[in-house]
C-alpha positions as CSV (number, residue, x, y, z in Angstrom):
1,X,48.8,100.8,86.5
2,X,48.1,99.8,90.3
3,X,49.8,102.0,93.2
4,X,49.0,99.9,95.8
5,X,51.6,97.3,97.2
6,X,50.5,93.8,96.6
7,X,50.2,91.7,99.8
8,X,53.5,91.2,101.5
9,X,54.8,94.6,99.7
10,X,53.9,97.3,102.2
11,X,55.1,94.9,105.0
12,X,58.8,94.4,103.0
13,X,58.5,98.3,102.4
14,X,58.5,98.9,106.1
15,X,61.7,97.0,106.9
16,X,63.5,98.9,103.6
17,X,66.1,101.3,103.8
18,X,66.6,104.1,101.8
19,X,68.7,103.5,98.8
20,X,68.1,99.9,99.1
21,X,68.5,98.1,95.4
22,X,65.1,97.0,93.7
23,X,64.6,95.5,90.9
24,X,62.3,96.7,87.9
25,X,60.9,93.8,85.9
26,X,58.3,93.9,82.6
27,X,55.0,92.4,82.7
28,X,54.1,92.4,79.1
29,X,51.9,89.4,80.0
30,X,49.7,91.7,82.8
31,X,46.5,91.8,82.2
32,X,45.8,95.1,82.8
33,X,48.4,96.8,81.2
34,X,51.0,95.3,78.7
35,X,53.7,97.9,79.3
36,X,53.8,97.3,82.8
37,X,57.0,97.2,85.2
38,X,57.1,95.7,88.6
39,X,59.2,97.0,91.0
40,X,60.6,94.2,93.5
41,X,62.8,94.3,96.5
42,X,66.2,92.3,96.2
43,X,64.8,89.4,97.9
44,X,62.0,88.9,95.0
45,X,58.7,90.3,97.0
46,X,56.9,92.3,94.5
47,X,56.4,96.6,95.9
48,X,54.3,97.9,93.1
49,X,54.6,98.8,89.7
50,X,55.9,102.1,88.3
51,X,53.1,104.3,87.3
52,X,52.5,104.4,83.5
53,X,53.4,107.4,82.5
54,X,57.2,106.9,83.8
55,X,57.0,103.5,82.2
56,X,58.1,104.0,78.3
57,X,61.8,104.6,78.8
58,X,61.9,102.3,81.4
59,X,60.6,99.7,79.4
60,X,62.3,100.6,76.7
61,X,65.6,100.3,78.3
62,X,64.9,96.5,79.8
63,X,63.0,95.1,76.4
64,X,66.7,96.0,75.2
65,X,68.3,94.2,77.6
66,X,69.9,97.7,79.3
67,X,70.6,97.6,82.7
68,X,68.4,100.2,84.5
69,X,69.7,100.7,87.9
70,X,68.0,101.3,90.5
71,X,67.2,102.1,94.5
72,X,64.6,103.3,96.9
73,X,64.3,107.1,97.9
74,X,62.8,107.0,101.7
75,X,63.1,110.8,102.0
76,X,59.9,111.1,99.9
77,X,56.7,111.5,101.7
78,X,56.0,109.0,98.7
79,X,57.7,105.8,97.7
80,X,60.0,107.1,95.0
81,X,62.3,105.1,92.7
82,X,65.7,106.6,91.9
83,X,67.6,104.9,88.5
84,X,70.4,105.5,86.7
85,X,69.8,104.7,82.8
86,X,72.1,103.1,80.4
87,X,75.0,105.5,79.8
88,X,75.1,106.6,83.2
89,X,77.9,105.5,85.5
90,X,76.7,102.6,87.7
91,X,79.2,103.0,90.2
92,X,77.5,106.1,91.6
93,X,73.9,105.8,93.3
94,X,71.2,106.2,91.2
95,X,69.6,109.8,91.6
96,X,67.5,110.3,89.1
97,X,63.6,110.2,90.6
98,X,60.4,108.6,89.0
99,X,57.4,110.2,89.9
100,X,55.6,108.7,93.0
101,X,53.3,105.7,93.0
C-alpha cells in the first residue's frame, strides 16, 4: 500500500495538529490493493493509506460498520495514527498507535 501523501496531503499534513480527527475509509475498489484504507483529514483531503499489514482489523472493523476512532500522533518522527477500536470508550482520545507509514 502507498506511503506517500497524495497531492494536497503533505501540504494539509503540515497545517495539522496533533490529535486532530481523521478519518479511515475502505478502498475495496483500489486498484492496487483491495483491502486498502485511506486515511483523510476531517475536511475530506486524502493523507495516505494505512500500511497493509495494520490494515486487517481495521478493515475488519469498518466492513462491519464499527466505528474506529481515530486521530493524528505529531510526536512521531513518523506520521502515526492513534484509534480506539469498537469496545473502547470513545470519549477518551484514541491511544492506541498504528505502525508508521
Amino acid at each position: 500500500v502507498g506511503t506517500q501523501s497524495p497531492p494536497g496531503g503533505q501540504t494539509r499534513l503540515n497545517t495539522m495538529r496533533h490529535k486532530d480527527a481523521v478519518v479511515l475509509e475502505r478502498e475495496p475498489q483500489n486498484k492496487y490493493d483491495p483491502n486498502a484504507v485511506a486515511v483523510y483529514s476531517a475536511d475530506r483531503v486524502m493523507l495516505g493509506y494505512i500500511p497493509a499489514r495494520d490494515v486487517p482489523i481495521i478493515a475488519a472493523c469498518l466492513d462491519a460498520d464499527r466505528t474506529v476512532w481515530a486521530s493524528i500522533d505529531m510526536r512521531q518522527p513518523h506520521l502515526h495514527i492513534l484509534f480506539s477500536l469498537p469496545g473502547n470508550d470513545p470519549t477518551k482520545a484514541p491511544t492506541s498507535p498504528v505502525d508508521d507509514w
